[in-house]
Structures are given as C-alpha cells and as structure tokens.
PDB file of N, CA, C and O in Angstrom:
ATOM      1  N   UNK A   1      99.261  92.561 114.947  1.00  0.00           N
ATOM      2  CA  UNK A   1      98.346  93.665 115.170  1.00  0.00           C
ATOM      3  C   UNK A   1      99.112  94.968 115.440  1.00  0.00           C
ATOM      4  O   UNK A   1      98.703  96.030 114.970  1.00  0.00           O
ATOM      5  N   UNK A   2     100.095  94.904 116.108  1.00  0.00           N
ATOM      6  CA  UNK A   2     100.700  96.318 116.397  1.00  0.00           C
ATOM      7  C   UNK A   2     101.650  96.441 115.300  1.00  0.00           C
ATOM      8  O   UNK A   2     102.155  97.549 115.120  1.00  0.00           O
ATOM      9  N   UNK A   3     101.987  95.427 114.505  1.00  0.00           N
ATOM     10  CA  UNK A   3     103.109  95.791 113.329  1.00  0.00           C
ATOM     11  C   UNK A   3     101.620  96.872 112.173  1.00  0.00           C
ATOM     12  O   UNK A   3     101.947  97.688 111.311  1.00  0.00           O
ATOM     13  N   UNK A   4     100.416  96.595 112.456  1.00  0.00           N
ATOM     14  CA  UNK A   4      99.413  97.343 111.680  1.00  0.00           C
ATOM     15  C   UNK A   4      99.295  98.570 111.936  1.00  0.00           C
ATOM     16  O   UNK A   4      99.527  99.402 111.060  1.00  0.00           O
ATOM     17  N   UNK A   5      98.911  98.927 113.184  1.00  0.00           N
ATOM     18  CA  UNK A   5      99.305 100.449 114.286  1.00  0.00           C
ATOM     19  C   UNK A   5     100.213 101.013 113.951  1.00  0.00           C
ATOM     20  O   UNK A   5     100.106 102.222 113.748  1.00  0.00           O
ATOM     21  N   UNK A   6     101.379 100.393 113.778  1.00  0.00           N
ATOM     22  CA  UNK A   6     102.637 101.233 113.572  1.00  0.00           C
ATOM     23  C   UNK A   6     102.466 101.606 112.011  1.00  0.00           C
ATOM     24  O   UNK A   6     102.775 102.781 111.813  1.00  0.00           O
ATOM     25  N   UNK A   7     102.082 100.965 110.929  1.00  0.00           N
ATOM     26  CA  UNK A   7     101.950 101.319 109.392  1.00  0.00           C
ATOM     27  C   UNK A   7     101.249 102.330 109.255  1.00  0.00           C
ATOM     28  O   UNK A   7     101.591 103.336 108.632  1.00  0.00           O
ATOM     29  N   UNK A   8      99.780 102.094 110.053  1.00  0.00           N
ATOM     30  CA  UNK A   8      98.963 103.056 109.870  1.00  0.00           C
ATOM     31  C   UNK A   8      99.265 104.580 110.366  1.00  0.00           C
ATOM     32  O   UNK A   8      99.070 105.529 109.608  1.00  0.00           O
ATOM     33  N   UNK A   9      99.772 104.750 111.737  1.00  0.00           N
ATOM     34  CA  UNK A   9     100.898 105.664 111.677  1.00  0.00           C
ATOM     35  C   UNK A   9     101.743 106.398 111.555  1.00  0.00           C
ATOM     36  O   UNK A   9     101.852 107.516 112.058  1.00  0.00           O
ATOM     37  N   UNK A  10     103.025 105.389 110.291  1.00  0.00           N
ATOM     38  CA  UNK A  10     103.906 105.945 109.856  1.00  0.00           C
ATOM     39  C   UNK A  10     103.632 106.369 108.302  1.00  0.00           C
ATOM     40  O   UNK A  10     104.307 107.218 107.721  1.00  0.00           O
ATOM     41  N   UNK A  11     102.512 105.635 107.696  1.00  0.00           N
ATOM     42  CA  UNK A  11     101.839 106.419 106.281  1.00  0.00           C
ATOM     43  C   UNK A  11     101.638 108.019 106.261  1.00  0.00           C
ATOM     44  O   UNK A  11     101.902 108.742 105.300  1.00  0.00           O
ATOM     45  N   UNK A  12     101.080 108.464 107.596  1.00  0.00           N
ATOM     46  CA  UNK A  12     101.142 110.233 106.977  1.00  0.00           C
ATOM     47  C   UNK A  12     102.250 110.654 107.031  1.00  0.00           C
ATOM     48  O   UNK A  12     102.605 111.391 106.112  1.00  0.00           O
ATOM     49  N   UNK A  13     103.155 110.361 108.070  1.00  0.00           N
ATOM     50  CA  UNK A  13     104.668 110.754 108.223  1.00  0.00           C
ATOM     51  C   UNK A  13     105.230 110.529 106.940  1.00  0.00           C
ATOM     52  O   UNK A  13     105.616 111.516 106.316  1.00  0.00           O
ATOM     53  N   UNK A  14     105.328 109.539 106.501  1.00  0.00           N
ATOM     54  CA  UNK A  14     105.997 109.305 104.689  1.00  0.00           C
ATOM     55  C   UNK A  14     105.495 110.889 104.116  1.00  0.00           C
ATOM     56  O   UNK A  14     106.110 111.952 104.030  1.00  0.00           O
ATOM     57  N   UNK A  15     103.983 110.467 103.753  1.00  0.00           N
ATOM     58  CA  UNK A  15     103.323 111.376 102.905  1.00  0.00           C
ATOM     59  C   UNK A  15     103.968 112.548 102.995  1.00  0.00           C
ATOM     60  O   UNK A  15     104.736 112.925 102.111  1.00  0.00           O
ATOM     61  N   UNK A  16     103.648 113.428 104.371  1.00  0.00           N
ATOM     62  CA  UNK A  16     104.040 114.942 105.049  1.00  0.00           C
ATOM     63  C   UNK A  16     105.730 114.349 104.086  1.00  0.00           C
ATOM     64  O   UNK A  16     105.642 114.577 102.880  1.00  0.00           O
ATOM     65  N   UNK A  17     106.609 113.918 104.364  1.00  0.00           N
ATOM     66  CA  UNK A  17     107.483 113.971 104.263  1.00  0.00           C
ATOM     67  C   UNK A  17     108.239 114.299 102.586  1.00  0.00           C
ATOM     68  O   UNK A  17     108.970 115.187 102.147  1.00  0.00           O
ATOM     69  N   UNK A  18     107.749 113.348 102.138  1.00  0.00           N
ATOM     70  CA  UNK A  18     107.795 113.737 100.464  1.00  0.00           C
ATOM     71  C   UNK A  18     106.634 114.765  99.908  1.00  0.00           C
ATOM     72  O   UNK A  18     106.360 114.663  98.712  1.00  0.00           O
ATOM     73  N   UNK A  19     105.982 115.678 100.634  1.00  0.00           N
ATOM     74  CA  UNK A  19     105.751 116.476 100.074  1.00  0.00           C
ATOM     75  C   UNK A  19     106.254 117.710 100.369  1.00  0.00           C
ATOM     76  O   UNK A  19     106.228 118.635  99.557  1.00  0.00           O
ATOM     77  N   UNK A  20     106.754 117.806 101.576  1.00  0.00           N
ATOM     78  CA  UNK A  20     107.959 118.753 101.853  1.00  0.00           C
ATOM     79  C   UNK A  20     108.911 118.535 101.097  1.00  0.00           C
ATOM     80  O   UNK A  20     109.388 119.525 100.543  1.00  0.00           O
ATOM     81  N   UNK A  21     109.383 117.492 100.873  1.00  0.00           N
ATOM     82  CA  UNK A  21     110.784 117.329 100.428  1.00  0.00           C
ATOM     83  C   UNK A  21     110.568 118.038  98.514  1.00  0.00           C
ATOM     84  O   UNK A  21     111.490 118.606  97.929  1.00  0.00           O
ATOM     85  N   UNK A  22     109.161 117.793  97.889  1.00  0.00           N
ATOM     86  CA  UNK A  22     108.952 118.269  96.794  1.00  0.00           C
ATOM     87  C   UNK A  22     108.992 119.452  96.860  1.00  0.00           C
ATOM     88  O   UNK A  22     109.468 120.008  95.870  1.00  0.00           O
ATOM     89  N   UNK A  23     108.439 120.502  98.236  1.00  0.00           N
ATOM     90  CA  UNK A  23     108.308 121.740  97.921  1.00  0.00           C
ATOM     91  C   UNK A  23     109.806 122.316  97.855  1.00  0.00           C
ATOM     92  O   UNK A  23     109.963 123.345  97.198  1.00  0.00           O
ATOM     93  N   UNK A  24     110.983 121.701  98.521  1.00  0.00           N
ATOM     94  CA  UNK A  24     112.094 122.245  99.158  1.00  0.00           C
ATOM     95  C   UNK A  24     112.776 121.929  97.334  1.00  0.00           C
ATOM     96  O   UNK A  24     113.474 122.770  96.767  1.00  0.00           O
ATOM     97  N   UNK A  25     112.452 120.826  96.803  1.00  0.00           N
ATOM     98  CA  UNK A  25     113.008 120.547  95.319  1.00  0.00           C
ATOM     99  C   UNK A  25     112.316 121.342  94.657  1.00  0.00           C
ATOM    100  O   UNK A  25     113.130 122.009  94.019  1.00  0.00           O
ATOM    101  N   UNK A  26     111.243 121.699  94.404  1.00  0.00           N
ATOM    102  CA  UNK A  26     110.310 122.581  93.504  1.00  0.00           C
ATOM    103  C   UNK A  26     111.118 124.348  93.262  1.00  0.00           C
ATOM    104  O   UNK A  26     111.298 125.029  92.253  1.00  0.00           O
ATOM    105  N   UNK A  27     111.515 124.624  95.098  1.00  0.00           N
ATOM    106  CA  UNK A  27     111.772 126.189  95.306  1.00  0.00           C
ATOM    107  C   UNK A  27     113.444 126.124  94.801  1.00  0.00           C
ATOM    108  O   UNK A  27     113.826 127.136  94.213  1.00  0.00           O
ATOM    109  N   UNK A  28     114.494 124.981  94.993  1.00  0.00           N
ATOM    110  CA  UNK A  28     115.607 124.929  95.007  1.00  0.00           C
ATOM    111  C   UNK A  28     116.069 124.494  93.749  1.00  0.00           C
ATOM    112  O   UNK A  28     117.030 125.060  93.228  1.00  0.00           O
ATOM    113  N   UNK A  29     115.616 123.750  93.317  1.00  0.00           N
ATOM    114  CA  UNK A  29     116.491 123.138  92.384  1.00  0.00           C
ATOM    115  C   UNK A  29     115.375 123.165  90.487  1.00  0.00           C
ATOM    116  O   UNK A  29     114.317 122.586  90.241  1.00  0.00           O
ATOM    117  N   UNK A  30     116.250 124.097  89.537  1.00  0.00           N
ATOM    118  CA  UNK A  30     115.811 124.400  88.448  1.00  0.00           C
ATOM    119  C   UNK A  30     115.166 123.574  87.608  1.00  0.00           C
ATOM    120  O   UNK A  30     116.040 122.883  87.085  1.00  0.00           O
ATOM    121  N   UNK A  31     113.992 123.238  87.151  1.00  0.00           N
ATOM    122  CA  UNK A  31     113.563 122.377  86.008  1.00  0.00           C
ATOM    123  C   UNK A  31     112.968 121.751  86.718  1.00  0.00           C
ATOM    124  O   UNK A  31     112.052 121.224  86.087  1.00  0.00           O
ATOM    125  N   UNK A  32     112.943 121.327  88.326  1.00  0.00           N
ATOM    126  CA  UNK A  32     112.073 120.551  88.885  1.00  0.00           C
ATOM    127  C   UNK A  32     110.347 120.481  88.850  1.00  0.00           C
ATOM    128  O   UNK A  32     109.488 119.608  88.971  1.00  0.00           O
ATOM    129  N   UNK A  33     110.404 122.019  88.599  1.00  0.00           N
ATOM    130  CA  UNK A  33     108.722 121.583  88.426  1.00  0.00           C
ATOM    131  C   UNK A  33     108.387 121.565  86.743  1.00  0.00           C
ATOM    132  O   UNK A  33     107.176 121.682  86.562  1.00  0.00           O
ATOM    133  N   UNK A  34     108.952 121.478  85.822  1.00  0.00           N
ATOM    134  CA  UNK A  34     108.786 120.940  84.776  1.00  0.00           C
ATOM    135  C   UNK A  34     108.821 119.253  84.869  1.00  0.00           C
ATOM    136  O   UNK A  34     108.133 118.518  84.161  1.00  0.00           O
ATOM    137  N   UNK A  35     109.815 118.790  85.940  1.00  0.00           N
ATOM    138  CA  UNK A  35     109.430 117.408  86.150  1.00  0.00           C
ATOM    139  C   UNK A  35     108.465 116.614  86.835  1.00  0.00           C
ATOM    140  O   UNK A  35     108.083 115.455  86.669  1.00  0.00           O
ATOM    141  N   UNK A  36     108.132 117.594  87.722  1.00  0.00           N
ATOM    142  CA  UNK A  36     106.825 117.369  88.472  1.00  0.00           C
ATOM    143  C   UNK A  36     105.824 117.112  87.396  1.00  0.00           C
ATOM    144  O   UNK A  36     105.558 115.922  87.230  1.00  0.00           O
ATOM    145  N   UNK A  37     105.266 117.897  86.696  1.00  0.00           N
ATOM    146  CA  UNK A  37     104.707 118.033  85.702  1.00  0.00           C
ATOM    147  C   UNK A  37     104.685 116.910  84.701  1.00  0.00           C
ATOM    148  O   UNK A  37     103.588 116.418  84.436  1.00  0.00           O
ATOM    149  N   UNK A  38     105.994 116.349  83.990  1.00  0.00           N
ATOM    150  CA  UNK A  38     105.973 115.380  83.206  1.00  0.00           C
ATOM    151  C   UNK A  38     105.628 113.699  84.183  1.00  0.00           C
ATOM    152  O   UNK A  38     104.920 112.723  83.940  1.00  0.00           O
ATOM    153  N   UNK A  39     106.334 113.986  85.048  1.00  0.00           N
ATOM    154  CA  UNK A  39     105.858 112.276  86.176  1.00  0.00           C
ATOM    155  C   UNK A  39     104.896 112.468  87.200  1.00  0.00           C
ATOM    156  O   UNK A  39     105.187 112.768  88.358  1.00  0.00           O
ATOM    157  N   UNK A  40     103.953 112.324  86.845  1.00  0.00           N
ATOM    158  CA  UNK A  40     102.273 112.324  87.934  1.00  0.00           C
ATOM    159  C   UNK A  40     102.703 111.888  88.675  1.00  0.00           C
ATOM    160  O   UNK A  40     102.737 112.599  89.679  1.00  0.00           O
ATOM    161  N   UNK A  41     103.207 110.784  88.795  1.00  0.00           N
ATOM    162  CA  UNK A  41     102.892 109.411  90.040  1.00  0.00           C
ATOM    163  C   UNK A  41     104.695 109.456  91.101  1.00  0.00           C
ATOM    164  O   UNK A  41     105.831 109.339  90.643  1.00  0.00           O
ATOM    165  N   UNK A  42     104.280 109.655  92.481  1.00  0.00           N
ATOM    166  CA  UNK A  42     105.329 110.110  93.045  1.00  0.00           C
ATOM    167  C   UNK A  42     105.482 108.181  93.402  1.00  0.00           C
ATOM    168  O   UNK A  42     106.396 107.466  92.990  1.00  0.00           O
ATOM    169  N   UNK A  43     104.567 107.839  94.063  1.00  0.00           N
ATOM    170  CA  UNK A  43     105.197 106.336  94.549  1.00  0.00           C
ATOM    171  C   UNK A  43     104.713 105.153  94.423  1.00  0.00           C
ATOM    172  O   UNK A  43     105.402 104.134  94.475  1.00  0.00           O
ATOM    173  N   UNK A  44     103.486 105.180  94.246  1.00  0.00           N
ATOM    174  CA  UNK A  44     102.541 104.089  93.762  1.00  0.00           C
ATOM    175  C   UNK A  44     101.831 104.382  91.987  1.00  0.00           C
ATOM    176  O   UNK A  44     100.687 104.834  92.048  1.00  0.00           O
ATOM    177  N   UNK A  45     102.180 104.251  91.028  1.00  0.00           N
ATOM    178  CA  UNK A  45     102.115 104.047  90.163  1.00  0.00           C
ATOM    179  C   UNK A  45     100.512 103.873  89.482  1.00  0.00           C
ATOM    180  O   UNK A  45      99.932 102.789  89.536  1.00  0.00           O
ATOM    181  N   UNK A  46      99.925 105.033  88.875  1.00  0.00           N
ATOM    182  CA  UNK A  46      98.676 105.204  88.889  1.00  0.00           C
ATOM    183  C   UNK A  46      97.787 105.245  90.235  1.00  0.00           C
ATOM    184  O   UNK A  46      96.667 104.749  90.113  1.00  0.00           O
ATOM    185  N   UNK A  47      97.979 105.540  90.953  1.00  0.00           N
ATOM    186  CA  UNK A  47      97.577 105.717  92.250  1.00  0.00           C
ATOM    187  C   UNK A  47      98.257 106.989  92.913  1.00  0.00           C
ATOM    188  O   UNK A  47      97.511 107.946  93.121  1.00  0.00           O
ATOM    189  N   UNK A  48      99.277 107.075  93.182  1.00  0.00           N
ATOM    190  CA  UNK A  48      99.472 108.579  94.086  1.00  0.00           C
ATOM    191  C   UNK A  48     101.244 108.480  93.553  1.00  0.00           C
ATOM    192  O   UNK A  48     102.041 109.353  93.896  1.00  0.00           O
TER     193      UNK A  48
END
C-alpha cells in the first residue's frame, strides 16, 4: 500500500520533470524542436 502512495506521488514529479527538461532542450539545443515534432510519444508509446 505505501509502495502505491509513493508512485502516485512520484508520477507528477517525473512528468514536471521531463517537461522542463524539454523546454531547457527545445531553447538550447538546435533541431530539437523539429524533433519534438517528428516523435509524439515522450514515454509511453501511443499514450503520452
């Protein structure tokens, strides 16, 4: 039960996390948002 608490939890922290980390790749590093663009799916595969 608390290994569930802790998932539920640490899921927005992931999220928040790789989507910062996209904006910091998007502003920094060239061609990245042309790749954004070509790969939809950041971690779950047809889903998000």
């Amino acid at each position: 039960m608390i290994s569930f608490v802790i998932m539920l939890a640490y899921i927005p922290i992931i999220v928040k996390r790789i989507r910062n980390e996209e904006q910091v790749l998007e502003k920094d590093l060239p061609g990245y948002s042309a790749y954004m663009k070509k790969v939809k799916y950041r971690l779950i595969p047809f889903i998000w």
